[in-house]
C-alpha positions in Angstrom: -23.0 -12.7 10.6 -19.4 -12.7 11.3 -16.5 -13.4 9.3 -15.9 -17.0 9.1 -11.9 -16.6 9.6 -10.6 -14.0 11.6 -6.6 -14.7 11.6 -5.2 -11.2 11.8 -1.2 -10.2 11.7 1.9 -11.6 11.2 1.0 -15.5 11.7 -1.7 -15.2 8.8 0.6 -13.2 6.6 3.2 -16.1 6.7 0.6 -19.1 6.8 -0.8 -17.2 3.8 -4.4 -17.8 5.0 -7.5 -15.3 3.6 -10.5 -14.2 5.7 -13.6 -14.6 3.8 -15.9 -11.7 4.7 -19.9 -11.3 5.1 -20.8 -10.8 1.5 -18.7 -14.1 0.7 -15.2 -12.2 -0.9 -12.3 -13.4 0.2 -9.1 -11.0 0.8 -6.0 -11.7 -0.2 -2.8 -11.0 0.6 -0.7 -7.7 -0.5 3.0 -7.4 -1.5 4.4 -3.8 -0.9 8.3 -3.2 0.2 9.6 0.5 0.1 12.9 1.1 -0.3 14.5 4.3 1.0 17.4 5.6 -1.7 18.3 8.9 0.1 15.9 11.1 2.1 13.4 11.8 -0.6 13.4 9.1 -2.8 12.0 5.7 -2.6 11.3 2.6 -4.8 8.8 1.1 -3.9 7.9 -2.8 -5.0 4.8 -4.3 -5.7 3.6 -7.9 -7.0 2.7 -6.9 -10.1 5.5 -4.2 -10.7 8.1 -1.2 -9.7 8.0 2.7 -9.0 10.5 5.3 -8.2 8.7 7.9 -6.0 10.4 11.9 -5.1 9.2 13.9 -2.1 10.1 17.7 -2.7 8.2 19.4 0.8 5.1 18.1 1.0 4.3 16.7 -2.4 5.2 13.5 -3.8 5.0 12.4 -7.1 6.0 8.5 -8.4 7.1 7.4 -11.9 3.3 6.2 -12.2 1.8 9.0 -12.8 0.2 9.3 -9.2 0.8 11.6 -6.1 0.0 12.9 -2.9 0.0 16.2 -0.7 0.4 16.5 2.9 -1.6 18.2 4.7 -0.9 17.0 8.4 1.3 14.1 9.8 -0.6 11.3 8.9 -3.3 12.7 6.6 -2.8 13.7 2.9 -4.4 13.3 -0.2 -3.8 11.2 -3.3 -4.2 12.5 -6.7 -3.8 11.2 -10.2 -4.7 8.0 -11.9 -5.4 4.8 -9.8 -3.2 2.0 -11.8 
């Protein structure tokens, strides 16, 4: 059984619409913005609340409590608590 709405992208993000999948959830949209302060350091923005995040090589490590390690362009891995 397909999805019964499939409006993907930019017009779906603005008309706020949700797809409603097989198993009957519905998805919702996400709020993220990232905000570059110098070349490693962000603040990043989120519905519910704020983080500061610092890059030193290829670790990074936010004001959450949560990071990541680069392995490769495009793939790294997260570590630390989810919330």
């Amino acid at each position: 059984m397909a999805p019964r709405c499939r409006l993907v992208g930019v017009a779906g993000a603005l008309l706020g619409l949700q797809s409603t999948t097989t198993e009957g959830t519905s998805h919702g949209l996400v709020f993220r913005k990232r905000i570059r302060l110098g070349a490693n350091e962000t603040v990043n923005l989120s519905k519910g609340a704020a983080s500061a995040a610092k890059r030193v090589g290829q670790v990074t490590v936010n004001s959450r409590g949560r990071g990541s390690i680069r392995i490769l362009p495009g793939l790294s891995v997260r570590l630390g608590r989810r919330w």
